[in-house]
C-alpha positions in Angstrom: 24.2 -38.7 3.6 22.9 -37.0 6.5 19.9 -38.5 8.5 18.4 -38.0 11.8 15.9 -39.9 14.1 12.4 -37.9 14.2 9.5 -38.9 16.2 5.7 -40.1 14.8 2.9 -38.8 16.7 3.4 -41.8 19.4 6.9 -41.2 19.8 8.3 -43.7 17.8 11.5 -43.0 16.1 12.0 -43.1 12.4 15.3 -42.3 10.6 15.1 -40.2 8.2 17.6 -39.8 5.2 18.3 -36.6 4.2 18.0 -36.1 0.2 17.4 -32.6 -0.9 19.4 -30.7 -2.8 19.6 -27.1 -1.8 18.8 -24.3 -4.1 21.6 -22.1 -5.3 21.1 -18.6 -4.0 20.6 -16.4 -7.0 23.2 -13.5 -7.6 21.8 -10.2 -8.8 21.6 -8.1 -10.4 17.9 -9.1 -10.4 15.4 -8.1 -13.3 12.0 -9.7 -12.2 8.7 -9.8 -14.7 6.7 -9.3 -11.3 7.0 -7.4 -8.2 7.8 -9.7 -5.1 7.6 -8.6 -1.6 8.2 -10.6 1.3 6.8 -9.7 4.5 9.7 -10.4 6.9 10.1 -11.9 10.2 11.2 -10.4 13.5 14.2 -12.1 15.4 13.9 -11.3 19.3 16.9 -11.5 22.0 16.4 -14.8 24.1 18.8 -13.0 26.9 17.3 -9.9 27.5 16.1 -9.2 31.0 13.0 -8.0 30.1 9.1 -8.8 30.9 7.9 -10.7 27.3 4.7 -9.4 29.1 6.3 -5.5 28.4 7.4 -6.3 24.9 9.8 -7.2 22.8 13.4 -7.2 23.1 14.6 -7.4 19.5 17.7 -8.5 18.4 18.5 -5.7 15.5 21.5 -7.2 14.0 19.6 -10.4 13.3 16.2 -8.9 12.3 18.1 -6.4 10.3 20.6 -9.6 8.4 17.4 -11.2 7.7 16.1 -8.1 5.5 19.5 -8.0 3.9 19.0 -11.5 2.7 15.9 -10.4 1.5 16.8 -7.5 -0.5 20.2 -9.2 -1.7 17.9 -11.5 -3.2 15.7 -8.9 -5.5 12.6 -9.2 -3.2 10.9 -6.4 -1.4 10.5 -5.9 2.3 6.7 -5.7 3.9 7.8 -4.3 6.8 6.1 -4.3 10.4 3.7 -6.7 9.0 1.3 -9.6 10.8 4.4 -11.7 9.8 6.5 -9.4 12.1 3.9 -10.4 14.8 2.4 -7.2 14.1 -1.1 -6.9 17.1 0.5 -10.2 18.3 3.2 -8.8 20.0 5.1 -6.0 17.9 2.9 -3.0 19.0 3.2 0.3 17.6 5.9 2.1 19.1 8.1 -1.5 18.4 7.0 -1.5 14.7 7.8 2.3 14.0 11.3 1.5 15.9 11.2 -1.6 13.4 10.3 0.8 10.3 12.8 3.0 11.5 15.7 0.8 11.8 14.6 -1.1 8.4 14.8 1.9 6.1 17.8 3.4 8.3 19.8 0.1 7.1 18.6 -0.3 3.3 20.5 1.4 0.7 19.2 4.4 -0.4 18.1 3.1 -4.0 16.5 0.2 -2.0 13.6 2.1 0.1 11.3 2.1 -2.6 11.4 -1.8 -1.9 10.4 -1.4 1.4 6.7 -0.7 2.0 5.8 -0.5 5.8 2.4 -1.1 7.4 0.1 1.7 8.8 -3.1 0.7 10.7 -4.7 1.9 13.9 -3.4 -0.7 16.3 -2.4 1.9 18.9 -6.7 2.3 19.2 -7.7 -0.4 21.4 -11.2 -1.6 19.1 -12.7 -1.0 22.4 -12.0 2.0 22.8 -13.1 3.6 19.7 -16.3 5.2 19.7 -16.6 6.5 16.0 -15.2 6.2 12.8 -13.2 10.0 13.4 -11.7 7.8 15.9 -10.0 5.5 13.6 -9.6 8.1 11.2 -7.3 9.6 13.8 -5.4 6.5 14.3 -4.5 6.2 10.6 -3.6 9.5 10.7 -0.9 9.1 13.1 0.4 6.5 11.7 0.8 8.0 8.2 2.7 11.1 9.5 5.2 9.1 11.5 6.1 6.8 8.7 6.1 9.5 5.7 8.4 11.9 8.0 11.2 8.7 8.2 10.3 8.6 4.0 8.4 5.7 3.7 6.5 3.9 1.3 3.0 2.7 3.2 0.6 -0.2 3.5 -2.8 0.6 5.0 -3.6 -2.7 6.8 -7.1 -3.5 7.8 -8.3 -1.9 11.2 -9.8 -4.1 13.6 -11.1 -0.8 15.3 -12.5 0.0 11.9 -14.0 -3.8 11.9 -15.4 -3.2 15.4 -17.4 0.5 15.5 -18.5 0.7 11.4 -22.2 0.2 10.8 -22.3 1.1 7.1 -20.0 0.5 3.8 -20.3 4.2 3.6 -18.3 4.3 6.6 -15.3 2.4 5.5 -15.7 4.5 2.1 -15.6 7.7 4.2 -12.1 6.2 6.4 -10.1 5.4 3.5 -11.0 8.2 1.4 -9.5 10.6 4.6 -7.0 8.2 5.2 -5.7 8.1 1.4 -5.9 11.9 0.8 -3.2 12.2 3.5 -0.7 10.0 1.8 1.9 11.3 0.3 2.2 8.5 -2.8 0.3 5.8 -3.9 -0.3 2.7 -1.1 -1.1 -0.8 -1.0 -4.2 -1.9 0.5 -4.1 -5.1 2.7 -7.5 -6.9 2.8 -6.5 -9.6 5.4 -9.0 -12.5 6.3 -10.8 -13.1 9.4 -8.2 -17.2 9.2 -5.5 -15.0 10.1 -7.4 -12.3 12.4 -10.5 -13.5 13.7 -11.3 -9.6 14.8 -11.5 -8.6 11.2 -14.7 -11.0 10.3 -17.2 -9.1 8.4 -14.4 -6.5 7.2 -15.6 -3.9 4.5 -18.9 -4.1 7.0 -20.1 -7.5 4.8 -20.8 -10.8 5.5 -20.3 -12.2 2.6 -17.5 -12.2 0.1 -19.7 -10.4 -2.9 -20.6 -7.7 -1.1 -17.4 -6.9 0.3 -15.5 -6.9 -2.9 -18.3 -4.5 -4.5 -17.6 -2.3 -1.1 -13.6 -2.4 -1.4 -13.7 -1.4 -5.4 -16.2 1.3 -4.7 -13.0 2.6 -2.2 -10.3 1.6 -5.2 -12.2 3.2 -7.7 -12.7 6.6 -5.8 -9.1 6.7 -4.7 -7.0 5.4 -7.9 -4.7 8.0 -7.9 -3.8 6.8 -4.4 -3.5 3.3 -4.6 -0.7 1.4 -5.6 -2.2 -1.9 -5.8 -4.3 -3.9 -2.8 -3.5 -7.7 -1.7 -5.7 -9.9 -0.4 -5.2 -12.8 1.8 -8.3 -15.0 1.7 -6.5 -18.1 1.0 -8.8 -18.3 -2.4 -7.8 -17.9 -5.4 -10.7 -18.0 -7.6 -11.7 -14.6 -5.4 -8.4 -13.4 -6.2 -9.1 -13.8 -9.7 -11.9 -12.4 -9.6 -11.1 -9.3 -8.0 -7.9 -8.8 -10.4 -10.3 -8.8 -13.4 -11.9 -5.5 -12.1 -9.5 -3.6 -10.5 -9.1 0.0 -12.1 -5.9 0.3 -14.7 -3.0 0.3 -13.1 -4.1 -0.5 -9.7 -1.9 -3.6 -9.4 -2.6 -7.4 -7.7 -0.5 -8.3 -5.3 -1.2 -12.0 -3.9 -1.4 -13.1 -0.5 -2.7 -16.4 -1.1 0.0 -18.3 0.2 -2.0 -21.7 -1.3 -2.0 -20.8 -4.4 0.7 -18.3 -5.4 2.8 -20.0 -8.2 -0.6 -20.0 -10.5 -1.7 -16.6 -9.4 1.8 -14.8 -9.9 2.5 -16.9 -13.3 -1.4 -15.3 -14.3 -3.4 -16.1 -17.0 -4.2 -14.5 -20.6 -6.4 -11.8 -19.1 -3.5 -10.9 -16.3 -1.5 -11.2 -13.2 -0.6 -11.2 -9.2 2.4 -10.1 -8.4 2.8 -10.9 -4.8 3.1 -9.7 -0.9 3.7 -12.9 1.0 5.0 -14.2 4.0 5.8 -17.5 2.9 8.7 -15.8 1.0 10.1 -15.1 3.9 10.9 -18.9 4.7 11.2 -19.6 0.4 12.6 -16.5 -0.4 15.9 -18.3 -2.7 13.1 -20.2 -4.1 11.2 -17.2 -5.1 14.0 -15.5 -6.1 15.3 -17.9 -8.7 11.1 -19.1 -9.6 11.0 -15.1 -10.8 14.3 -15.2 -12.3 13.1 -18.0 -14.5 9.6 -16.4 -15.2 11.4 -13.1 -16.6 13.3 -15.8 -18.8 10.9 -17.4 -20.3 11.3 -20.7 -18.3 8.2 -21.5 -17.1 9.2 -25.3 -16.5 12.2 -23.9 -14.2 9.3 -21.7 -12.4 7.2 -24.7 -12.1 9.6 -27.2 -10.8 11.3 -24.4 -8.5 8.1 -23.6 -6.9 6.4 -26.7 -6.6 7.9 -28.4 -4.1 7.3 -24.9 -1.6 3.5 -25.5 -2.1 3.3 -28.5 0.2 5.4 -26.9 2.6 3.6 -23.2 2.7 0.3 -25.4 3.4 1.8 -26.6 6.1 3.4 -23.2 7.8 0.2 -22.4 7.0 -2.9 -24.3 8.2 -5.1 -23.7 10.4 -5.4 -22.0 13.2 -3.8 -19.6 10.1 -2.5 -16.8 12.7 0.2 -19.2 14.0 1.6 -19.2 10.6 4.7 -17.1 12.0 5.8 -19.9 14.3 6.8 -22.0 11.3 8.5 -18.9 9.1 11.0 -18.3 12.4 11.6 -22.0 12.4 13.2 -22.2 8.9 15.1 -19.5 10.0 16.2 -20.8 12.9 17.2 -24.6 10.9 19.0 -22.1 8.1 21.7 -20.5 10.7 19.7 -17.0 10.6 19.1 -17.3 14.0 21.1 -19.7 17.1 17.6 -20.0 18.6 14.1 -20.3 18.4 12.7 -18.2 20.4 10.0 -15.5 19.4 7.3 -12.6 20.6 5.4 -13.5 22.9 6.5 -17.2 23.4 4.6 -17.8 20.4 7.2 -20.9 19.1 5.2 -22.9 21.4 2.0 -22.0 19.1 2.3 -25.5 17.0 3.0 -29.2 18.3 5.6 -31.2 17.5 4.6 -33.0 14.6 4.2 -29.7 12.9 8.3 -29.3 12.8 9.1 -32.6 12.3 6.9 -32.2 9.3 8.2 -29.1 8.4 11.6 -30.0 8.6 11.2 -33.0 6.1 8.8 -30.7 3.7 12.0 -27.9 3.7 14.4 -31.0 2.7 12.5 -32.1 -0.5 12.1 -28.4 -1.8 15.7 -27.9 -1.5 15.2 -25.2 1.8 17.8 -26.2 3.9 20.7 -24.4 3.0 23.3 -27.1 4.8 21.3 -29.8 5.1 24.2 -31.1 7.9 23.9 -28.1 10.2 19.7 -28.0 9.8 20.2 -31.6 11.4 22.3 -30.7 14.0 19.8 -27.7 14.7 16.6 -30.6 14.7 18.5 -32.7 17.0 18.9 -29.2 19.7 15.5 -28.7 19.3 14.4 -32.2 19.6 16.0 -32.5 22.5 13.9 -30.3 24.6 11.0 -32.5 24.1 13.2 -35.4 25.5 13.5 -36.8 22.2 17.3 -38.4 21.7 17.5 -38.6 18.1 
């Protein structure tokens, strides 16, 4: 069996022993109960000559593999999302290129899978001055992405967050915003853990008032709304929000705590879900929803079980470095011969966060060859002088 020598938070070396099985990756065709999407990851070229300080260099053929993988597997794509290092490093004109590229590669019949994010993040917060401001922003966004055919996700606006006084005024932005769209959208109600600059969203302070606030917007704009995810890391809110949404505006979780309860639902309804964490889980999701849609809801439990542990961990807090653990997997599962991301942002978590991970990914079945996952620990080990 395969082990390796991983260090405590003194240094001290333990061996570890290897045990978990991986999961088969399911074959489609796929027939889920629930829509999944998974809001993918960007993969970046460690030899480019250029300034990390100018942008990104992205390394298509990767980035676009990984969203095959994704798709092969019956999920959905959230495309140009915070997990894409979306306003922490993948600026506008990179996403659109992203969006572009992403929809260019997907299969015709495969597009509607693919729902990319519009926001305003080409508005400096600082530089707006009124709401008309923002409005503008959406606006631009929305036209570039419904002329390449896309399917949209209006993500929260930290200019919006920055220069609204009123309720009325978020009412007023998504009310232009929506009329402009094409068909219906998902709303993204993201949480000040992963973007401090969107505390007091929906122009409350407290999570009552902004729920009345963001079902005043759903309820004006039904027609336009596809379904809204939140990410608040709480799932009695979630709940509690799902209960009141208008008929057929749909759930989509992005509680990445709690999603196995919230997608499996209760007698008065469902999530489905928008996630990152099924980026790094996604033959785990894939086969939990196969099961679901079977009937198997002891297959969905024990599938999924094991991933909670580890999504805690990819996931605590500070929230917003989330991203470095997703790339890792990726990285220890052969998607990419490096670790390297945006911004230099792989150096976002300490040490004992990927030795941690690395164990967690074993005992849910994650690493796809457990041998080569090793030999990919002991590379990366080995820059912290660690000879395991």
């Amino acid at each position: 069996m395969t082990s390796i020598s991983l260090p405590d938070t003194k240094g001290h070396l333990t061996r570890y022993t290897l045990t978990g099985v991986p999961i088969e990756t399911p074959k489609g065709p796929h027939d889920f109960s629930r829509i999944a999407f998974s809001a993918a990851h960007v993969v970046v070229d460690p030899f480019s000559a250029r300034e990390p300080s100018i942008g990104p260099a992205i390394e298509w053929d990767a980035t676009l593999a990984y969203r095959r993988h994704l798709l092969d597997l019956g999920l959905g794509i959230a495309e140009a999302m915070d997990t894409a290092q979306r306003g922490g490093g993948l600026d506008w004109p990179g996403a659109l290129e992203l969006i572009t590229h992403s929809l260019q590669a997907a299969k015709p019949e495969e597009r509607d899978r693919i729902f990319s994010g519009i926001g305003t993040d080409h508005l400096s917060p600082n530089d707006a001055r009124s709401i008309d401001d923002v409005i503008r922003a959406y606006l631009e966004q929305v036209e570039a992405v419904q002329k390449r055919g896309g399917r949209m996700i209006m993500m929260a606006s930290r200019a919006l967050a920055r220069i609204a006084n009123s309720a009325k005024e978020y009412e007023t932005v998504y009310a232009k915003v929506l009329a402009a769209c094409d068909k219906p959208v998902i709303l993204h109600w993201l949480g000040d853990m992963f973007d401090p600059q969107l505390k007091n969203y929906w122009g409350a302070d407290t999570f009552e008032t902004a729920l009345e606030t963001s079902l005043r917007v759903i309820e004006a704009n039904a027609a336009k709304i596809d379904g809204i995810k939140i990410s608040l890391l709480d799932d009695q809110k979630e709940i509690l929000m799902r209960r009141r949404l208008p008929h057929g505006v749909k759930m989509y979780t992005g509680d990445d705590f709690n999603y196995p309860e919230l997608i499996k639902g209760d007698a008065q309804g469902f999530s489905h879900a928008l996630l990152g964490i099924f980026d790094a889980i996604a033959p785990a999701a894939s086969a939990a929803l196969a099961a679901l849609k079977a009937g198997n809801s002891a297959a969905y439990d024990r599938i999924f079980a094991p991933t909670v542990p580890l999504s805690r961990l990819i996931f605590r807090s500070p929230t917003q470095y989330y991203k470095t653990g997703i790339v890792f997997l990726a990285y220890l599962n052969g998607f990419q011969p490096h670790f390297t991301m945006i911004g230099g942002a792989q150096s976002m978590r300490p040490l004992p966060y990927f030795t941690e991970l690395f164990t967690l990914a074993d005992k849910a079945g994650l690493l796809a060859n457990p041998d080569d996952a090793a030999h990919r620990m002991k590379r990366f080990l080995a820059l912290y002088g660690v000879a395991s």
